[in-house]
VMD Tcl script that builds the backbone (N, CA, C; Angstrom):
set m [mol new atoms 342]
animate dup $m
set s [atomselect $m all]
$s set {name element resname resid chain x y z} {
  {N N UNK 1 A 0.846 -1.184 0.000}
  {CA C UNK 1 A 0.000 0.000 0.000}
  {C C UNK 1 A 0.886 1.241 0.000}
  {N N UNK 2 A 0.649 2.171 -0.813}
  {CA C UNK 2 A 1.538 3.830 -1.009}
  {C C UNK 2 A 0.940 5.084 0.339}
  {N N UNK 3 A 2.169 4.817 0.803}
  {CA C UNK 3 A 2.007 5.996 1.883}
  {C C UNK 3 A 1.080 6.893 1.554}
  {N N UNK 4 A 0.498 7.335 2.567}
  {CA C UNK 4 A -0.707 8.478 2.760}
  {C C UNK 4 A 0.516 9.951 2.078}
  {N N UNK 5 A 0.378 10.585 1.463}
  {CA C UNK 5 A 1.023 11.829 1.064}
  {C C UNK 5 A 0.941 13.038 1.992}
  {N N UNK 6 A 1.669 13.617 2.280}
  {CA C UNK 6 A 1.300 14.834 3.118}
  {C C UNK 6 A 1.557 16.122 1.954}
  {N N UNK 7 A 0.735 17.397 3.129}
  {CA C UNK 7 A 0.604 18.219 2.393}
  {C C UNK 7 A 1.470 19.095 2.042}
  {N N UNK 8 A 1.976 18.809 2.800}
  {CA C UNK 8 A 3.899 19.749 2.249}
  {C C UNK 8 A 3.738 19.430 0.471}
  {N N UNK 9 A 3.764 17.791 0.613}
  {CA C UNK 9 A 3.955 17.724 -0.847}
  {C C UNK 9 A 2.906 18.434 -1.962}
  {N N UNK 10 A 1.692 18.412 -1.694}
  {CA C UNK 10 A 0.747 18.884 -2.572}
  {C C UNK 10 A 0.878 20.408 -2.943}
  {N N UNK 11 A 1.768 21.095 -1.847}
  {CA C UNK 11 A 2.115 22.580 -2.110}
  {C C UNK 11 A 2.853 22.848 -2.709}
  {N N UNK 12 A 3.834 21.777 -2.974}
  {CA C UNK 12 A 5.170 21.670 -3.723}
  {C C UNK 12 A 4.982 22.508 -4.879}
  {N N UNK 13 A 4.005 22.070 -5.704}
  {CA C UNK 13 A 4.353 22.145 -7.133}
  {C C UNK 13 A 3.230 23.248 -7.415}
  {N N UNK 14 A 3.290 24.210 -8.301}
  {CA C UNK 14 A 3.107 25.734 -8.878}
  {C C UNK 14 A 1.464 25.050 -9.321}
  {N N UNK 15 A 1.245 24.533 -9.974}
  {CA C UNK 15 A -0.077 23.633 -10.172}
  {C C UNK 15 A -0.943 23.308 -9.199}
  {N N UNK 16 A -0.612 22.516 -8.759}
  {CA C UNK 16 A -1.403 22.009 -7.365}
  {C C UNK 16 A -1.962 23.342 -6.133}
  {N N UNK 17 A -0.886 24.195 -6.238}
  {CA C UNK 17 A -1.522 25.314 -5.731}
  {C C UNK 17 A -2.482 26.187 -6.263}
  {N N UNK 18 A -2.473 26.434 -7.040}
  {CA C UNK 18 A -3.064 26.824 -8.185}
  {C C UNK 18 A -4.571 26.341 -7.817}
  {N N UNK 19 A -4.340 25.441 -8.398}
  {CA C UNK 19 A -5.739 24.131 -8.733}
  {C C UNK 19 A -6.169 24.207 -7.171}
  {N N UNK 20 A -5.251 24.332 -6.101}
  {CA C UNK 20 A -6.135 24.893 -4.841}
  {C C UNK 20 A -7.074 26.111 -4.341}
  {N N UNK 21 A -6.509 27.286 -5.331}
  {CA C UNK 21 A -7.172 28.227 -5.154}
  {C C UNK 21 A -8.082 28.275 -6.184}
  {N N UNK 22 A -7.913 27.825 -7.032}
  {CA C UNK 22 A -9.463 27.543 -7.918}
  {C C UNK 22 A -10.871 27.372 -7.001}
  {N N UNK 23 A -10.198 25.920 -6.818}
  {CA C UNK 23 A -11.400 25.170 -5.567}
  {C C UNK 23 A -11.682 25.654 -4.587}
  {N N UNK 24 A -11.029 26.565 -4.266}
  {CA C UNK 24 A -11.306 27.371 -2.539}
  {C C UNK 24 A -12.293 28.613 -2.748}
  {N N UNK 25 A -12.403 28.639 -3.863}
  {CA C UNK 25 A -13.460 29.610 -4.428}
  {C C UNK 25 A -14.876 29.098 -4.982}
  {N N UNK 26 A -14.654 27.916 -5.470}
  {CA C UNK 26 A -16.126 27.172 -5.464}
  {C C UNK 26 A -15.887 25.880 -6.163}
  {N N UNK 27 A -16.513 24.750 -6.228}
  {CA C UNK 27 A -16.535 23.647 -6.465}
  {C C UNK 27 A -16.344 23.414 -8.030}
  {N N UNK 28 A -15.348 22.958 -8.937}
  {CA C UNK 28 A -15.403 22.635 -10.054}
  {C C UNK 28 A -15.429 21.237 -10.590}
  {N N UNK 29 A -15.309 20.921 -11.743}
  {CA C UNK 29 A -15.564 19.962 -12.247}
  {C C UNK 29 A -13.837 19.820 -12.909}
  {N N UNK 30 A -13.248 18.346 -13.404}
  {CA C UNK 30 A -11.928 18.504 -13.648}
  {C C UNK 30 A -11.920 19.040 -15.026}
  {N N UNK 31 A -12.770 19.048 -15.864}
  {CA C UNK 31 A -12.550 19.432 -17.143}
  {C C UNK 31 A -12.540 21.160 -17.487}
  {N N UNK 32 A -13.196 21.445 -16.130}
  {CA C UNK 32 A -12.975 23.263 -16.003}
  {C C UNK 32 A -11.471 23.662 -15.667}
  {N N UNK 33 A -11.403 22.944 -14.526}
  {CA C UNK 33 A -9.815 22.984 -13.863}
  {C C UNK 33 A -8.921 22.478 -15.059}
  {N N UNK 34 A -8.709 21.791 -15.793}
  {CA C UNK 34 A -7.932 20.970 -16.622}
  {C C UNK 34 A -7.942 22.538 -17.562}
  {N N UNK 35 A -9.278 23.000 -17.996}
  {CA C UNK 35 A -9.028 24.115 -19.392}
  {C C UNK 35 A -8.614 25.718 -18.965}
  {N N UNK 36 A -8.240 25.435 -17.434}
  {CA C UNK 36 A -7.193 26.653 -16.854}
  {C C UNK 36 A -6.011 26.507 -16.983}
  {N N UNK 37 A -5.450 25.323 -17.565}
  {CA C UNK 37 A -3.904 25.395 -17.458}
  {C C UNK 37 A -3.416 24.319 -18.939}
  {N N UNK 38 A -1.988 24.756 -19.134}
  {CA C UNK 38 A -1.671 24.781 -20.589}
  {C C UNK 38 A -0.705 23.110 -20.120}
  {N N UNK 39 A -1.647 22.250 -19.734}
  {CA C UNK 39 A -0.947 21.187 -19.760}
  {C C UNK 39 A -2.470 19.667 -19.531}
  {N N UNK 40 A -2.286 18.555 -19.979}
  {CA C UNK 40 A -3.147 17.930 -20.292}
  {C C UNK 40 A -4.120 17.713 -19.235}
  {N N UNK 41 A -5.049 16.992 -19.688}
  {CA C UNK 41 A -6.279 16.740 -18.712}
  {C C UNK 41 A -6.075 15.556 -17.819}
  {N N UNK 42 A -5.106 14.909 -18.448}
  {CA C UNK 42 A -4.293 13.794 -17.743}
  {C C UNK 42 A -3.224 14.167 -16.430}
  {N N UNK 43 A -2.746 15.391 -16.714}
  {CA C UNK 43 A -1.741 15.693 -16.033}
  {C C UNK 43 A -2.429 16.403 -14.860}
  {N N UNK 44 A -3.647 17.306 -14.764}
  {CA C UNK 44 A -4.587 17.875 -13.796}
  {C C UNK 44 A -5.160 16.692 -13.259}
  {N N UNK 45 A -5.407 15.763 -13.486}
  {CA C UNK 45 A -6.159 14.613 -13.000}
  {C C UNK 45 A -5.209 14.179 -12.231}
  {N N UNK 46 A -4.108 13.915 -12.130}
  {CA C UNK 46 A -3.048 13.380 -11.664}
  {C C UNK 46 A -2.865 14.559 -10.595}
  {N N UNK 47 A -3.046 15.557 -10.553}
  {CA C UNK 47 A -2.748 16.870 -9.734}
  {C C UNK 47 A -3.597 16.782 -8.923}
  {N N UNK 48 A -4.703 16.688 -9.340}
  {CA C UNK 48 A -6.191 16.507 -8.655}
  {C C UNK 48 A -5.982 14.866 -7.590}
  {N N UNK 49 A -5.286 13.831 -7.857}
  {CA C UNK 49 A -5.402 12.303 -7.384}
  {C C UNK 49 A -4.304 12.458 -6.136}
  {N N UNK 50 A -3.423 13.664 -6.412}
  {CA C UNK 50 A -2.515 13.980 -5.080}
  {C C UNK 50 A -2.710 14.778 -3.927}
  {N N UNK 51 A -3.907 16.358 -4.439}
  {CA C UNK 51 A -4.359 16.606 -3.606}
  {C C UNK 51 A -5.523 16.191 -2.992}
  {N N UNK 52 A -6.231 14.810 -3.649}
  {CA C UNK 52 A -6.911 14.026 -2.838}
  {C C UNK 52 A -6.167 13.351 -2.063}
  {N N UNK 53 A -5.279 12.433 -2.333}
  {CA C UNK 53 A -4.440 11.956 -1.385}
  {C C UNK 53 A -4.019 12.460 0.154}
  {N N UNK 54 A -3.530 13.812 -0.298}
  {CA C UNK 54 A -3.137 14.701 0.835}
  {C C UNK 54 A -4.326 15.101 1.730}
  {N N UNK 55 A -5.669 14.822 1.306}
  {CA C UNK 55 A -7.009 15.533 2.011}
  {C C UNK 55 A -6.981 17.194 1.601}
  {N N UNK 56 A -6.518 17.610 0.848}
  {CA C UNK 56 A -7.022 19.499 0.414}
  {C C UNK 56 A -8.155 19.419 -0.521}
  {N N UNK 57 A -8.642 18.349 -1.214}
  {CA C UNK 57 A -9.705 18.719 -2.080}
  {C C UNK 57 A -10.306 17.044 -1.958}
  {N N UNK 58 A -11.611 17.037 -2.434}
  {CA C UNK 58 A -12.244 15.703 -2.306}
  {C C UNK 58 A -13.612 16.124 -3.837}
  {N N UNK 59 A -13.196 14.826 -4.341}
  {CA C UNK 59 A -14.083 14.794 -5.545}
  {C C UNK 59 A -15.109 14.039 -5.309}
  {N N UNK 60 A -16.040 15.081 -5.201}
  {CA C UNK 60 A -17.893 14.374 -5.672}
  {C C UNK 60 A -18.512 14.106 -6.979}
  {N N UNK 61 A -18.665 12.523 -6.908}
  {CA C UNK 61 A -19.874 12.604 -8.402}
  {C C UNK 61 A -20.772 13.064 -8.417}
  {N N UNK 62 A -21.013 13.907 -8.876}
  {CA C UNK 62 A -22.710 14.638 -9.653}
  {C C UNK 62 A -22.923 14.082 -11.111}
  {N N UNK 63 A -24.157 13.388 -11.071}
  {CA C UNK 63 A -24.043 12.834 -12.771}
  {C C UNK 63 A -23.184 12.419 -13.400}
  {N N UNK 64 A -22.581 12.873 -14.650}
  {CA C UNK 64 A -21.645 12.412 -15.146}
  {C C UNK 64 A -20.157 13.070 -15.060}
  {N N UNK 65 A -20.293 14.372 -13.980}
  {CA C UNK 65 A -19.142 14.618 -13.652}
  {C C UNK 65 A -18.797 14.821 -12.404}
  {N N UNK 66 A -16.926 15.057 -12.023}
  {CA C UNK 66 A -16.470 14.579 -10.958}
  {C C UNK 66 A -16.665 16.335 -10.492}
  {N N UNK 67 A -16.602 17.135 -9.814}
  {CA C UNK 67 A -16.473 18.294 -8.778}
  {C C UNK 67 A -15.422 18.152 -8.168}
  {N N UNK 68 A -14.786 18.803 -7.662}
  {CA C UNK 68 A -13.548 19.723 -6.740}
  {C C UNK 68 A -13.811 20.064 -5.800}
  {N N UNK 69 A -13.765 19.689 -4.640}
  {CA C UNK 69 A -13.933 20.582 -3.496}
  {C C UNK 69 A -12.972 20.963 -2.383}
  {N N UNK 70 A -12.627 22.097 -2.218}
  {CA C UNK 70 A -11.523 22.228 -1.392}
  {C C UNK 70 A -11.226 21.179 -0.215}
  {N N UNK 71 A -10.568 21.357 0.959}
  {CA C UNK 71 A -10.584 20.902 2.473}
  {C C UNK 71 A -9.925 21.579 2.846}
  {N N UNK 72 A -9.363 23.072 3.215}
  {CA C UNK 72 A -8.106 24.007 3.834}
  {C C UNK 72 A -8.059 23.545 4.651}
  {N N UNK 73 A -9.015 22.687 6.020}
  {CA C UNK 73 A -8.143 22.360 6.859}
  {C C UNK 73 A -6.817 21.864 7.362}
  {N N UNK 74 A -6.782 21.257 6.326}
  {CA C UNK 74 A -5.155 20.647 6.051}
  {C C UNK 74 A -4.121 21.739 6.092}
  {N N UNK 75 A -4.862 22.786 5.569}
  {CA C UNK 75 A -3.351 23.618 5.716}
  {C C UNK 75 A -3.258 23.716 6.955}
  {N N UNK 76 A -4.042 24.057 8.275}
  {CA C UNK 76 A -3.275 24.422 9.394}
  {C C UNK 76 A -1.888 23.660 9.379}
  {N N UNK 77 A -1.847 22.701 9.307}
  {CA C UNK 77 A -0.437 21.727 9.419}
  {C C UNK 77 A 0.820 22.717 9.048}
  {N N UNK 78 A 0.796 23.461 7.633}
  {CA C UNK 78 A 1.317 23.867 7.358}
  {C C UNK 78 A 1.532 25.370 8.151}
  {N N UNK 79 A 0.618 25.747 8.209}
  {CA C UNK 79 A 0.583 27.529 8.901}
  {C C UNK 79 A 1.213 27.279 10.316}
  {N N UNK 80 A 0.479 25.648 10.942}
  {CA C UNK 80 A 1.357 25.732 12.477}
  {C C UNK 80 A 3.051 25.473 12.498}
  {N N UNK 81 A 3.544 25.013 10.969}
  {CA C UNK 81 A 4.673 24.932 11.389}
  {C C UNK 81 A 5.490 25.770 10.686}
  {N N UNK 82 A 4.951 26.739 9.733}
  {CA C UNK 82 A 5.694 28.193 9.127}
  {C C UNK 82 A 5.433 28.832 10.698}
  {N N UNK 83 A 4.794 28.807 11.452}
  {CA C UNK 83 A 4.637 29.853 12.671}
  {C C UNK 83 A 5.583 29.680 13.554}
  {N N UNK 84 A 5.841 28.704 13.927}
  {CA C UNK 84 A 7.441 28.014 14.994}
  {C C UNK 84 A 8.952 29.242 13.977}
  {N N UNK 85 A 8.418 28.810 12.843}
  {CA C UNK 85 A 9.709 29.642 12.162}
  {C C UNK 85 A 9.678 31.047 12.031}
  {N N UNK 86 A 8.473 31.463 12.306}
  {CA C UNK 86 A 8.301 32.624 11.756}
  {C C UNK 86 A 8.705 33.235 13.455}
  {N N UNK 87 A 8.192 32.649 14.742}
  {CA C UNK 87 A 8.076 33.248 15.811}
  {C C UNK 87 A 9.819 33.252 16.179}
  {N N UNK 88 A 10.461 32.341 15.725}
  {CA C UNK 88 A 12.177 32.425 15.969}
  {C C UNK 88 A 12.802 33.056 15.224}
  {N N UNK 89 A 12.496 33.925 14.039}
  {CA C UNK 89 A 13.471 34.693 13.074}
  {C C UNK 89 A 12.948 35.846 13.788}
  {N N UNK 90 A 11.644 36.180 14.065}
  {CA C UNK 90 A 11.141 37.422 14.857}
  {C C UNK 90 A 11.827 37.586 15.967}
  {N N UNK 91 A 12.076 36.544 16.776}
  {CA C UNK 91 A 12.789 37.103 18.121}
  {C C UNK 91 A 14.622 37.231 17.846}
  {N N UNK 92 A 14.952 36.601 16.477}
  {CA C UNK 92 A 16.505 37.067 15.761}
  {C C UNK 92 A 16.158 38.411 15.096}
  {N N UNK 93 A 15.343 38.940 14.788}
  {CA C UNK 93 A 15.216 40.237 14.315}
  {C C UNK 93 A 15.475 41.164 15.523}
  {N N UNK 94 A 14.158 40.905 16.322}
  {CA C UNK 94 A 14.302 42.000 17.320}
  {C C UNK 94 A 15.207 41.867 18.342}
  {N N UNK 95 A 16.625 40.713 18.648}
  {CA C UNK 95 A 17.524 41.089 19.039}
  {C C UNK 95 A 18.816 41.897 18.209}
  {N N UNK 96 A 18.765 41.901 16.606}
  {CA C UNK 96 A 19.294 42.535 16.050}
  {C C UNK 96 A 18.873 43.851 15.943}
  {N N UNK 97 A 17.485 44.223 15.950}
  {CA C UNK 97 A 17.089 45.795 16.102}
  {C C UNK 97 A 17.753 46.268 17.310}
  {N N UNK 98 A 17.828 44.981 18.416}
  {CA C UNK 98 A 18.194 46.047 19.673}
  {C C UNK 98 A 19.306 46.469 19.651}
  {N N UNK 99 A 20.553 45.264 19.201}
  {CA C UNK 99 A 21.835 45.286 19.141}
  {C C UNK 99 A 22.452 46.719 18.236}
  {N N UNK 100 A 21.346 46.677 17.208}
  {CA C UNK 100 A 21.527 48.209 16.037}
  {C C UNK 100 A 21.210 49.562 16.771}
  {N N UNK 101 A 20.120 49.135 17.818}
  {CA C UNK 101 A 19.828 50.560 18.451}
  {C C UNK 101 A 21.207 50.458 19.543}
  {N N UNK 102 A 21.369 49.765 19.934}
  {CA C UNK 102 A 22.567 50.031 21.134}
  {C C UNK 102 A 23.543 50.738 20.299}
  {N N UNK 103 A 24.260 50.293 19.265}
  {CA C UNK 103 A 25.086 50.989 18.208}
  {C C UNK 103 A 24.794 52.528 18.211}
  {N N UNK 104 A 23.900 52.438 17.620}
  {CA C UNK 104 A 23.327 53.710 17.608}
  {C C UNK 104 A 23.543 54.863 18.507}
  {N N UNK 105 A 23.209 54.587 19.782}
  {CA C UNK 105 A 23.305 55.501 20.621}
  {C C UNK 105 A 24.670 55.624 21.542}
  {N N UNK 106 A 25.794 54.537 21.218}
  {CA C UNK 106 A 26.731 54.189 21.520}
  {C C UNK 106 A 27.513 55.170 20.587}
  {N N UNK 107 A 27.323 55.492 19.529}
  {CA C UNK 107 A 27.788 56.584 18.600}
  {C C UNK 107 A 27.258 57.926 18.584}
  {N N UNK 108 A 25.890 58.248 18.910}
  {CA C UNK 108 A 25.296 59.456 19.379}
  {C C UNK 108 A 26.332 60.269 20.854}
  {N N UNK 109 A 26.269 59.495 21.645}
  {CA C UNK 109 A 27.185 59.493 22.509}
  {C C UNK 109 A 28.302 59.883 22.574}
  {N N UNK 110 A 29.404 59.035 21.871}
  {CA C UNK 110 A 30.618 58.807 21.344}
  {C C UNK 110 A 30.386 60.671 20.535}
  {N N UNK 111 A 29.465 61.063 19.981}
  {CA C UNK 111 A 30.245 62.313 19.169}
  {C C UNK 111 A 29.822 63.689 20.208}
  {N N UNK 112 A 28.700 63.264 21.047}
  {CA C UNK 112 A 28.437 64.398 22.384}
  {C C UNK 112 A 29.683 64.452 22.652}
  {N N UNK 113 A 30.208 63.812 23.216}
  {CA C UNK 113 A 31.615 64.076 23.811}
  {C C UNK 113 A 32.638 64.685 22.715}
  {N N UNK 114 A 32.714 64.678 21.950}
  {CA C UNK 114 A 33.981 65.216 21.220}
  {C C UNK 114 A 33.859 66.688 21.145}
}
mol reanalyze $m
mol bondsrecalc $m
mol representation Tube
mol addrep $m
């Protein structure tokens, strides 16, 4: 059996994102999604079979065609762990702002006196 895919991977590729924000806007069918982009209907289907995999979109039959439907929940995964990174370059920033303001006034200083 092929590992469950995660969603790191489904973000990977310029397409798949894409084809996410399509769907996050309303439910399509693959042959709509397929005639947004300059590559086959085979190759969106295949785009479409990974971000099912991953859980970001889930295809419903209606009649004779398949629908798109988002799932963003999945992204939290992603947003909770850009946030760990984002909250540790923030606290390397603002010890470098401080370190720049100490400079700063370490030279304001430095020319009072002269």
């Amino acid at each position: 059996m092929e590992a469950r895919r995660d969603v790191f991977q489904a973000i990977a590729d310029p397409t798949r994102r894409a084809i996410i924000g399509l769907v996050a806007e309303q439910p399509l069918n693959v042959n709509t999604i397929a005639g947004k982009f300059r590559v086959t209907r085979q190759a969106v289907s295949l785009h479409v079979k990974i971000l099912t995999e991953c859980g970001l979109i889930v295809v419903k039959q209606q009649g004779r065609e398949r629908y798109c439907e988002a799932r963003l929940e999945r992204l939290n995964e992603i947003s909770e762990w850009v946030e760990q990174y984002k909250q540790f370059w923030e606290s390397k920033l603002d010890a470098l702002e401080q370190y720049l303001s100490g400079i700063q006034k370490t030279k304001k200083y430095a020319k009072r006196k002269k």
